[in-house]
N, C-alpha and C positions, 0 to 999 in steps of 0.2 A: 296407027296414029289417031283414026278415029274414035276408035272404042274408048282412048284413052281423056278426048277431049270429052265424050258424053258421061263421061265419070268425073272428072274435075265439073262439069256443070251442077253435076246430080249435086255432086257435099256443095257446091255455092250455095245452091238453092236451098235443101236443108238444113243450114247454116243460120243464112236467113230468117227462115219460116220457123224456126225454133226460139228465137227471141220473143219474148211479150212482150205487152206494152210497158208493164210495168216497171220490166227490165231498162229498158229504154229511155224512162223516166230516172230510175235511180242514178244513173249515170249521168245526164244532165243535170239533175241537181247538187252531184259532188262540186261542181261550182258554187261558192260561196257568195252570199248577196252583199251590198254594200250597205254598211251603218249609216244609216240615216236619222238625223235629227230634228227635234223642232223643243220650242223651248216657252215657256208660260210661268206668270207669276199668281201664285195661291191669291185666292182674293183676299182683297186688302178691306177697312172701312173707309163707310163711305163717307166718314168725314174728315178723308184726308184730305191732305192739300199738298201742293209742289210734290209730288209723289208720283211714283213708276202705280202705274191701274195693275193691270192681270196682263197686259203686253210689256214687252222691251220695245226701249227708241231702235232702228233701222240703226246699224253701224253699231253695234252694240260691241265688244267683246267679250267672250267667255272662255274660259280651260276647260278641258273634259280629257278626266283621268278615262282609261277603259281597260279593263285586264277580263282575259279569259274566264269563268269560271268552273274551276277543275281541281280536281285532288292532287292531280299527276301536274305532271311538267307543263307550263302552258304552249301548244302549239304557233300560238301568233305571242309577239312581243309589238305590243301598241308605243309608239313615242309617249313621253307622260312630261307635261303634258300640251294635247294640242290644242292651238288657237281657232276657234270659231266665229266668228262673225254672222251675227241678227240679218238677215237680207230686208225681211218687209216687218209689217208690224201683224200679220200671220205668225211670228214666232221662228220660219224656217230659217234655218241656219243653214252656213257651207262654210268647209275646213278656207284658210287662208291661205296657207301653203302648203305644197307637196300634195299627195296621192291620198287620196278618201279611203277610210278606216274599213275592212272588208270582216264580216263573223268566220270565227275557225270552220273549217271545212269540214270538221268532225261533227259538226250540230251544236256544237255545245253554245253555251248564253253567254251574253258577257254585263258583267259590273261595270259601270259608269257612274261616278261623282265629276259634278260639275260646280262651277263656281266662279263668280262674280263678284263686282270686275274683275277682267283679266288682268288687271295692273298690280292687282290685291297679292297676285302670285307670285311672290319677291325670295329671291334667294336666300337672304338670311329667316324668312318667313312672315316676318314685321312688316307693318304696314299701317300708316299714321293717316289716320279721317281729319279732313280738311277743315281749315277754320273758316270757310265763307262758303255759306252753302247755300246760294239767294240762286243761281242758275240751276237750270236741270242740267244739267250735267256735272256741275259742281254734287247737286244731291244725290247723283245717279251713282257717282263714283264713292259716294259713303253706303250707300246701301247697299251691304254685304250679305250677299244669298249664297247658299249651296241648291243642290238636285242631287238624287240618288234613286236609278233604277239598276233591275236586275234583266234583262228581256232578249227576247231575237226577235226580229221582225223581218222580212225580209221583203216586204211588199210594201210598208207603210213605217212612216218615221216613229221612231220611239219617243214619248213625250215626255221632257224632262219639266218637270212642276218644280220652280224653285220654292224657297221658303225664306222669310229675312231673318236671318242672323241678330243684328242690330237692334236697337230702343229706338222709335218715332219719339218727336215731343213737338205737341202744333200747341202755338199759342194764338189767344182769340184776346185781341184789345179792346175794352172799351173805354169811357170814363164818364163818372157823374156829376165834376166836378167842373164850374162853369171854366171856360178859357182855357182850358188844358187841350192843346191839339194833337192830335195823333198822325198829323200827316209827317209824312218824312222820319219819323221815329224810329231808332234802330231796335231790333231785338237782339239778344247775346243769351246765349247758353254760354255760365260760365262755372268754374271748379269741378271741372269733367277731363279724364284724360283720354285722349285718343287714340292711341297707340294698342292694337291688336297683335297678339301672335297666333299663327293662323296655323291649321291643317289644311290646305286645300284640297289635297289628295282623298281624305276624309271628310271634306266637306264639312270644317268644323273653328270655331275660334276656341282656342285654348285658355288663352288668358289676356288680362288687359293690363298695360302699364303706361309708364309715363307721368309726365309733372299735368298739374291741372292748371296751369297756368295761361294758358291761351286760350283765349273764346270763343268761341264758335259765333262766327254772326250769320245769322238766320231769317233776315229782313230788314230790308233799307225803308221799309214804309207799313208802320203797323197800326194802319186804316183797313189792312187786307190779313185774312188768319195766313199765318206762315207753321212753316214743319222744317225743321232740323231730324237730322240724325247722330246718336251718340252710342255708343257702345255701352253693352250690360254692363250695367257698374251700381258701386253702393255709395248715395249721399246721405250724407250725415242729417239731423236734426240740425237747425238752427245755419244752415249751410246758406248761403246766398248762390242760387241756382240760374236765377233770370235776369238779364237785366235791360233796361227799358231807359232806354238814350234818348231824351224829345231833339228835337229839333234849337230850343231853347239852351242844350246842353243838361240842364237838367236830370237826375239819373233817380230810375225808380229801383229798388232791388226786390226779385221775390223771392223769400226765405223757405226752405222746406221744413214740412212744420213735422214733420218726423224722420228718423231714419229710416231709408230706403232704398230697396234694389231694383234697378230696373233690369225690367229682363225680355230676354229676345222673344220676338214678334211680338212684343207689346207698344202698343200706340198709346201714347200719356198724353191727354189734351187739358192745359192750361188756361182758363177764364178767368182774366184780369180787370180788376177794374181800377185803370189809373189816379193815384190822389199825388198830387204834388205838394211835399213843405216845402219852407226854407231852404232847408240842410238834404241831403240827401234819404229820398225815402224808405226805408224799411217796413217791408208786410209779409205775414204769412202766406202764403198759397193756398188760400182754404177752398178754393173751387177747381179741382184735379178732377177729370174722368181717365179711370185706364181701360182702355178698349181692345181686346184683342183682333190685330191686325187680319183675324179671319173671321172671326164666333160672333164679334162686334158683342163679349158681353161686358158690360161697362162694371165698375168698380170705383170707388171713391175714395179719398185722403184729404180729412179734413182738417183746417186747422183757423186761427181767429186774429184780424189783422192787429200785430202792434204796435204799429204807429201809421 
């Protein structure tokens, strides 16, 4: 009996003593770490106004598609897609509901497109930008971003950089004309249609539809530069784009003075100078800057007021 216990000790022991460290290692890491995120917006310029900077507001929501990437069968099936929620104005995020997203076990990377607002992400795919955009949150909810990385990380959050989708359009009031007030003066982005059909999974808007009939008001008081958001779309020459409500009732309109398309992460800044007739006023838009929402390199569309 004893011989036979100093021989079961012996193979313990070399048992043991023949494992490496390394070996020891690989084994604790076939546990898989958990996806972690954090979330930032491409810098904007900086002459924006009522606009998301390079952070989301706290309470934010966002979707975040995630799939394996592999040839073969994918070994994790991710929900698509889940709800995230902004914690601070750091960017970090945490799932809302259920169990946090874990990378496959196999090593492999995973794809993730995200996209904003979460509200954006509708079933039939559609989804209609708001006509009164004077709150942050009203703006926050037209400013249509995706994110698209490829990564593992297992130590540190993956940082998803959005990009905006959407056209800025900020208008700047002045006037040269005595008695013309600008306090309380609405602004209106009008003959624009709202209505997006969305990839969110792709991280992408497909196309725009809808009537142009409803206006986007964009400022209750244009003493102060205001920013609307409208979706990549083409206006016509001779289109009435702007329009400029005093307080007196009175209505300015500004005309575009060519055919044009506005196009995603472009920032189109409007310099007005209000003249008031009679009868309702008409003018070209001859002082347009278009700025790209990151490069800030400006660009111009001119044209000469007529009347």
């Amino acid at each position: 009996m004893k011989i036979k216990a100093y021989i079961l000790t012996w193979v313990m022991i070399v048992g043991l003593t023949s494992c490496s460290n390394s070996d020891v290692e690989s084994v604790t890491n076939t546990a898989a770490g958990r996806i972690s995120l954090s979330a930032g917006i491409e810098l904007e310029s900086r002459a924006a106004s009522n606009v998301l900077q390079t952070n989301f507001s706290p309470n934010n929501r966002i979707g975040v598609f995630i799939n394996e990437v592999t040839t073969e069968t994918p070994t994790v099936s991710y929900p698509q897609p889940i709800e995230y929620r902004i914690t601070n104005t750091s960017g970090e995020m945490s799932r809302i509901t259920g169990g946090d997203p874990y990378y496959p076990v196999n090593g492999n990377t995973v794809e993730i497109y995200a996209f904003f607002p979460y509200a954006a992400i509708t079933t039939s795919g559609t989804y209609s930008l708001k006509t009164t955009q004077i709150s942050r949150a009203e703006y926050e909810a037209c400013d249509l971003m995706s994110a698209h990385i490829i990564g593992r990380n297992e130590t540190s959050p993956l940082t998803l950089t959005f990009q905006h989708l959407a056209s800025k359009v900020t208008v700047n009031l002045t006037t040269s004309q005595e008695g013309v007030n600008l306090s309380s003066s609405k602004i209106r982005l009008i003959n624009v249609v709202r209505e997006a059909n969305i990839n969110a999974a792709e991280g992408k808007i497909i196309s725009v539809s809808g009537s142009a009939t409803d206006p986007v008001l964009i400022s209750n008081d244009g003493r102060t530069a205001s920013s609307g958001i409208i979706l990549p779309q083409k206006i016509n020459a001779n289109t009435r784009f702007i329009e400029i409500e005093l307080l007196t009732k009175e209505k300015v309109y500004g005309i575009m003075p060519t055919t044009y398309t506005f196009e995603p992460g472009k920032s189109y800044v409007f310099n007005i100078d209000v003249v008031v007739d009679r009868d309702a006023s008409e003018f070209t838009l001859n002082d347009i800057q278009i700025v790209d929402w990151v490069n800030e390199t400006p660009q111009e569309i001119e044209g000469e007021r007529t009347n």
